[in-house]
C-alpha positions in Angstrom: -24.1 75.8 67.6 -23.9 74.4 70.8 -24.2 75.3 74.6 -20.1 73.9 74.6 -19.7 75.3 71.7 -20.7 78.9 72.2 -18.4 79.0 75.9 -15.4 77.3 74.1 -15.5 80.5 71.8 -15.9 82.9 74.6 -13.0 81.2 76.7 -10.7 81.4 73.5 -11.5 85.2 73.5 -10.5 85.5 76.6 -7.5 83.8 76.8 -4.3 85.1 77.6 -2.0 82.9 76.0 -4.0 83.0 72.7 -1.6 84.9 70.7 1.4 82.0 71.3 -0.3 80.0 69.0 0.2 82.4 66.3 3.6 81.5 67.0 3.9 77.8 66.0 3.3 76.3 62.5 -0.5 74.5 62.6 -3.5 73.6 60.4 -6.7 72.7 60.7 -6.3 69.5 62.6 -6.6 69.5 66.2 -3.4 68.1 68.0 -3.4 66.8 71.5 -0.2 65.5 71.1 2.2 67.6 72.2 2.7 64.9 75.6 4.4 62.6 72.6 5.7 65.4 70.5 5.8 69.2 70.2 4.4 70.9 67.5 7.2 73.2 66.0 7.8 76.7 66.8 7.7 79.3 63.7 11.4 80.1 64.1 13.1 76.8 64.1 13.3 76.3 60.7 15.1 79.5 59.9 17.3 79.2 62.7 18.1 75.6 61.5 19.1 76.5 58.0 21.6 79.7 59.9 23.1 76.9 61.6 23.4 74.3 58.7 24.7 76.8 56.0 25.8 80.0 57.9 27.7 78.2 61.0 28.4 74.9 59.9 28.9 75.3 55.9 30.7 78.6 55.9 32.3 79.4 59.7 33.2 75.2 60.1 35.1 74.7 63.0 35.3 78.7 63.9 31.5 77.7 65.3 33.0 76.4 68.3 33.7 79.4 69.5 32.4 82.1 67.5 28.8 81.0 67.0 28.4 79.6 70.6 28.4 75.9 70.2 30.9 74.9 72.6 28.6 76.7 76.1 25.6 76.0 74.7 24.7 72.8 76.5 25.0 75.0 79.7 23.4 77.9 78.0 20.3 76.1 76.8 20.0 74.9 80.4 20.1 78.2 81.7 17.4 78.8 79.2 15.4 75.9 80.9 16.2 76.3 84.1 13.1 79.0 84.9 10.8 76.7 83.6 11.7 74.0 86.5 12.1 76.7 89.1 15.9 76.5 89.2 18.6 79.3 89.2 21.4 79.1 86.7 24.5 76.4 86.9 22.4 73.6 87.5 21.5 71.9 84.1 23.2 70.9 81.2 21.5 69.9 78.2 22.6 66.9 76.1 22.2 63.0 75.9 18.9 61.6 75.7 16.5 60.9 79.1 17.3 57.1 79.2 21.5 58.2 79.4 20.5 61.0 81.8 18.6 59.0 84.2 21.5 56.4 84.2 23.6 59.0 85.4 21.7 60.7 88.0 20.7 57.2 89.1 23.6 56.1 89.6 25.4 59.3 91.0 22.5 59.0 93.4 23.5 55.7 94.7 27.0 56.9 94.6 26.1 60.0 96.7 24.3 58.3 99.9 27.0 55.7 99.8 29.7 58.7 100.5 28.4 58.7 103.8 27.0 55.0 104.4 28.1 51.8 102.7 24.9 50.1 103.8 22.4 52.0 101.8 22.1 49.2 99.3 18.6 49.5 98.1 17.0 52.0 95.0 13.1 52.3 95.1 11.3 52.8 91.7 8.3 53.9 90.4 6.3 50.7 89.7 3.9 52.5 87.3 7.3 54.5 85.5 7.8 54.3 81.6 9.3 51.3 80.7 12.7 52.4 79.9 13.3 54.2 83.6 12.7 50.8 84.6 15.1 49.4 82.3 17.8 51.5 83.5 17.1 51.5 86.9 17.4 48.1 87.0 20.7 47.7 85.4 21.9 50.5 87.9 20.8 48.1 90.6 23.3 45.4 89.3 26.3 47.8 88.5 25.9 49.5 91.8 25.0 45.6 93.8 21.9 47.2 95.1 18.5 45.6 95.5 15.8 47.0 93.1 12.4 47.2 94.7 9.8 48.8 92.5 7.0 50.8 94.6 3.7 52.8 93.6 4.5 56.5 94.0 2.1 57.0 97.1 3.8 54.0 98.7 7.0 55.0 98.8 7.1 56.9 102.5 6.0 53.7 104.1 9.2 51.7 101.6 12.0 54.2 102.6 14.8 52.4 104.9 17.8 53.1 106.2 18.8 50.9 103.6 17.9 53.0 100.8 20.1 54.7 99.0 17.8 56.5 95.8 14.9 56.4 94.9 13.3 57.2 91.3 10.1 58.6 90.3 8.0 60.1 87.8 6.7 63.6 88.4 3.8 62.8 86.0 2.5 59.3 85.0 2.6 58.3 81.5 -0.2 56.2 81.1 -3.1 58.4 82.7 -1.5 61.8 83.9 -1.5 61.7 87.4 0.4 64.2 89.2 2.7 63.2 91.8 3.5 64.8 95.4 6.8 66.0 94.5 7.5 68.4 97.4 6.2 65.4 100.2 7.6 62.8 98.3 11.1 64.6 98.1 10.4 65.4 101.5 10.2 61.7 102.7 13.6 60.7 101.0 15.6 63.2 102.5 14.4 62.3 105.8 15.1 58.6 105.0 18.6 59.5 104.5 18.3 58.8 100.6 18.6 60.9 97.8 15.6 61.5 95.0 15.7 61.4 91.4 12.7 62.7 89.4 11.5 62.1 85.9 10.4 65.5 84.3 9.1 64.1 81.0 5.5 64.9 81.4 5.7 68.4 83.5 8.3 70.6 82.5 6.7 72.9 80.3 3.4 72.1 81.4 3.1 72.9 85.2 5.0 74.5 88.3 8.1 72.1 89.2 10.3 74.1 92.5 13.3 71.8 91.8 15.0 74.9 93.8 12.0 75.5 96.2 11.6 71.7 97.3 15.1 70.5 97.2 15.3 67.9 94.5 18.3 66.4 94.3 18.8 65.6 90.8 16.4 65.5 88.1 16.3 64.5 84.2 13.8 65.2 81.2 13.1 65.4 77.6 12.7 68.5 75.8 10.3 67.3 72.6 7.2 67.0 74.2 6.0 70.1 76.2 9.3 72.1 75.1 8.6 71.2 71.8 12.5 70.9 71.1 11.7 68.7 67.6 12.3 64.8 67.3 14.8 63.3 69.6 15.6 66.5 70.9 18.4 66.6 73.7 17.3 66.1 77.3 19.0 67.5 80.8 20.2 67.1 83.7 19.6 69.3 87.0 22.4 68.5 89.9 21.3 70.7 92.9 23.8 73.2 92.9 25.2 71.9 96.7 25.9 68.4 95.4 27.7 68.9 92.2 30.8 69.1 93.6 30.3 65.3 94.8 28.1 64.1 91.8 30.2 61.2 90.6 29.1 60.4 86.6 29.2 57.3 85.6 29.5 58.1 82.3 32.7 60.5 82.7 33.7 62.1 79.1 36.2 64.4 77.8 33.5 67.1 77.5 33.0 66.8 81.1 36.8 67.4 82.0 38.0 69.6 83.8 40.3 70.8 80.7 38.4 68.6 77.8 41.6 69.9 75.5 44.4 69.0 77.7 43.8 65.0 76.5 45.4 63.9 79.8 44.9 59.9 80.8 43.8 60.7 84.3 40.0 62.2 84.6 39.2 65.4 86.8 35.7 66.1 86.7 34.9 69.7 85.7 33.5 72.2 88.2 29.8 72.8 88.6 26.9 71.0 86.2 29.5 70.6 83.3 30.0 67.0 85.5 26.8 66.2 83.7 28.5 66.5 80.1 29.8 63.4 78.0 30.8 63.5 74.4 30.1 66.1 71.8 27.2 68.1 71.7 24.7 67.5 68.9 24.7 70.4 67.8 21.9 70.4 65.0 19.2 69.2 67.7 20.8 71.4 70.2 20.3 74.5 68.7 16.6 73.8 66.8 15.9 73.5 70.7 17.4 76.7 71.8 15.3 78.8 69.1 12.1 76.7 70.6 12.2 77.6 73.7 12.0 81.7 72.4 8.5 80.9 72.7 8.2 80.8 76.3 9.6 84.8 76.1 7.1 86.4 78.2 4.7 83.4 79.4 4.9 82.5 82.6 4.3 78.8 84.1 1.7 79.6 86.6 -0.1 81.2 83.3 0.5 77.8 81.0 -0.6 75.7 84.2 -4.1 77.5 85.0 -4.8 77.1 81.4 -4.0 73.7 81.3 -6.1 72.5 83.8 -8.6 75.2 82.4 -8.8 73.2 79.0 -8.6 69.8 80.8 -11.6 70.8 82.8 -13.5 71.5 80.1 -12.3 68.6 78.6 -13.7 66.5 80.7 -16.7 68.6 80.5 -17.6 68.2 76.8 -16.7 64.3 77.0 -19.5 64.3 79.9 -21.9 65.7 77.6 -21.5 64.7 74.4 -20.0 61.2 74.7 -22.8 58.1 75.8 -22.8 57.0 79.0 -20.5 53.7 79.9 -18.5 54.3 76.5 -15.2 55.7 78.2 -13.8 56.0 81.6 -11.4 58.6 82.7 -8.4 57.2 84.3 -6.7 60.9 85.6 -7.6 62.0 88.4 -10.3 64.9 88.9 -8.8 67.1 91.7 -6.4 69.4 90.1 -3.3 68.9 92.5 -3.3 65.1 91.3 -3.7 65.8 87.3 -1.0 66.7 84.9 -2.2 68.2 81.5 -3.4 64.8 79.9 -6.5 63.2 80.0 -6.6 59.5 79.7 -9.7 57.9 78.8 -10.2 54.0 78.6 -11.9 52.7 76.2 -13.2 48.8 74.4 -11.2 49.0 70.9 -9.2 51.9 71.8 -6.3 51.4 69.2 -9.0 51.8 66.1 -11.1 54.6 67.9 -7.6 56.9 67.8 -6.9 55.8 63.8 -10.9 56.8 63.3 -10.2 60.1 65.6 -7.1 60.5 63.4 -8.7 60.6 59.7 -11.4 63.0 61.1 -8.4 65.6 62.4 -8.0 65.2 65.9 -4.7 63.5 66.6 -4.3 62.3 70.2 -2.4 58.9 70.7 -2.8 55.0 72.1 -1.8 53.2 74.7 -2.1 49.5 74.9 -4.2 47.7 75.9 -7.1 50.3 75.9 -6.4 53.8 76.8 -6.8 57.2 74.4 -4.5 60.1 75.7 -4.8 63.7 75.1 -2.1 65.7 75.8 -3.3 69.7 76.4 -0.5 72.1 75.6 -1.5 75.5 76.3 0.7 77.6 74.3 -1.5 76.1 71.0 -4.4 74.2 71.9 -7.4 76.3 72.6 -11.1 75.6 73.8 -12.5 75.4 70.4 -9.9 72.4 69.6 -11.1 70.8 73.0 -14.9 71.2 72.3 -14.4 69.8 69.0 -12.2 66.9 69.8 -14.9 65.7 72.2 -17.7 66.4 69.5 -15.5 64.0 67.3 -14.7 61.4 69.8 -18.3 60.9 70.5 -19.5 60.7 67.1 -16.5 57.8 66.6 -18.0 56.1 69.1 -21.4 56.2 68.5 
């Protein structure tokens, strides 16, 4: 038994959030996944088979109504809301992120051009997942604004009075870099513009204050840190101040301000219901909603010091055990610039994971050369950590 070993047991006996792991259904295998996809929560699959045979094969449409299915994309949000630092009536859940962060983009642009036509500009994160940039640039044409892709830490020194929203990532895919939301936000608002921030990697995993700092609108998925299952539903946050001016571009009949009175003309519904589209999916919507009873009594300040606990000693045991030259470790050290990842570059990184994979520690790829490891607290403890860097240096050795 090794030195790492030995503390990885000792930090496991001590830890806090221990017991949540009790609470999700896991083997042997260590899974540093979780930044790709959640493992799933004990209850779900009960809950899931109330809903499918109880609510939907006997009650039928009565579900609507009597079983909650109507309120429950505003419900779930509520649900979420804590775990963003936001009060209640500011997120709806449905859609996936790509939809969402057309609409807040968008309804961003839409926004600063209320008050000034010449904001004709949206910044984006240069380093942002591919589809953000997708969407962001067909929001550029539909709204005839320039698109101008900028590196996160750049963006003060971009803003103009030209821009009117600017898009960003609280968390960087690729290496798990950790953003200056509360400056960054800070910055736009004194351009003028209005901020739009990607949630994907954070919520779940770390302290977000869309209420504290003033984020404007804000979008993310629910199936990686939420663990919400497969394609899970994502959300939208309108700060509370600005929903009665959001303008959706994608207006729907569940967003109406009376969805059953099936009138020609739209009037957008009051409050974060503007967010809403078409039909809930209902299935997905509700596995989520019995996921997130896991985060019953754990705070985020508690999930957050044990992430960058496990990270640390992450990087601790990869300094150790792995030889000198074989990897190099794209996040950033200081904890108020890492997420809960740790990316680690490497020469023939795409077979290392499948060899990592067949010995039981499942992490994921990114081309052309970079191993993540995704740390979520409520299941992954030391002991995994020790012996997924154990593994990764025998691999490569």
């Amino acid at each position: 038994m090794t030195e790492l070993t030995v503390q990885a047991h000792k930090l496991d006996a001590t830890d806090e959030l221990g017991a949540k792991r009790a609470e999700f259904v896991l083997d042997d295998v260590v899974y540093l996944d979780g930044n790709s996809l959640g493992a799933l929560p004990a209850v779900v699959p009960g809950r899931v088979e109330d809903v499918v045979r109880r609510q939907w094969g006997e009650l039928r449409i009565r579900s609507w109504e009597e079983s909650g299915w109507w309120t429950a994309p505003e419900r779930i949000g509520d649900r979420i809301a804590p775990l963003v630092g936001a009060a209640a009536g500011q997120i709806v859940v449905g859609d996936s992120t790509s939809v969402n962060v057309f609409k807040a983009l968008v309804g961003a642009v839409r926004l600063a051009r209320g008050a000034d036509l010449g904001r004709d500009e949206i910044l984006v994160d240069a380093t942002t997942f591919p589809t953000d940039g997708y969407i962001a640039e067909s929001a550029a044409r539909m709204t005839g604004c320039a698109l101008r892709p900028v590196a996160p830490g750049e963006v003060p020194g971009a803003l103009s009075e030209r821009t009117a929203a600017v898009l960003l990532n609280h968390v960087d895919y690729r290496t798990g870099r950790l953003h200056d939301l509360p400056s960054l936000t800070a910055a736009v608002h004194e351009a003028g513009a209005y901020v739009v921030w990607d949630l994907c990697h954070s919520a779940g995993a770390l302290p977000v204050g869309l209420d504290e700092h003033g984020v404007d609108l804000a979008v993310g998925c629910t199936y990686k840190y939420l663990n919400g299952g497969p394609g899970s539903p994502a959300y939208l946050y309108v700060r509370r101040d600005l929903q009665d001016r959001f303008d959706s571009p994608l207006p729907g009949w569940n967003s109406h301000a009376e969805p059953f009175g099936m009138r020609t003309a739209y009037e957008p519904a009051p409050g974060a219901l503007r967010g809403r589209v078409g039909t809930p999916d209902i299935l997905s919507m509700l596995a989520l909603e019995a996921a997130l009873e896991v985060w019953d009594g754990v705070s985020v300040e508690a999930v957050r010091a044990k992430s960058l606990a496990l990270t640390d000693f992450f990087l601790e045991c990869v300094a150790q055990y792995v030889p000198a030259g074989r990897v190099e470790c794209l996040t950033p050290v200081p904890h108020a610039e890492r997420g809960s990842q740790v990316a680690l570059r490497c020469d023939g990184a795409g077979d290392v994971m499948k060899r990592l994979i067949e010995r039981g520690v499942v992490g994921d790829f990114r081309a052309p050369d970079v191993l993540r490891f995704g740390f979520t607290p409520l299941y992954v403890g030391f002991a995994d950590v020790e012996r997924a860097a154990r593994v990764l240096a025998e691999v490569l050795a």
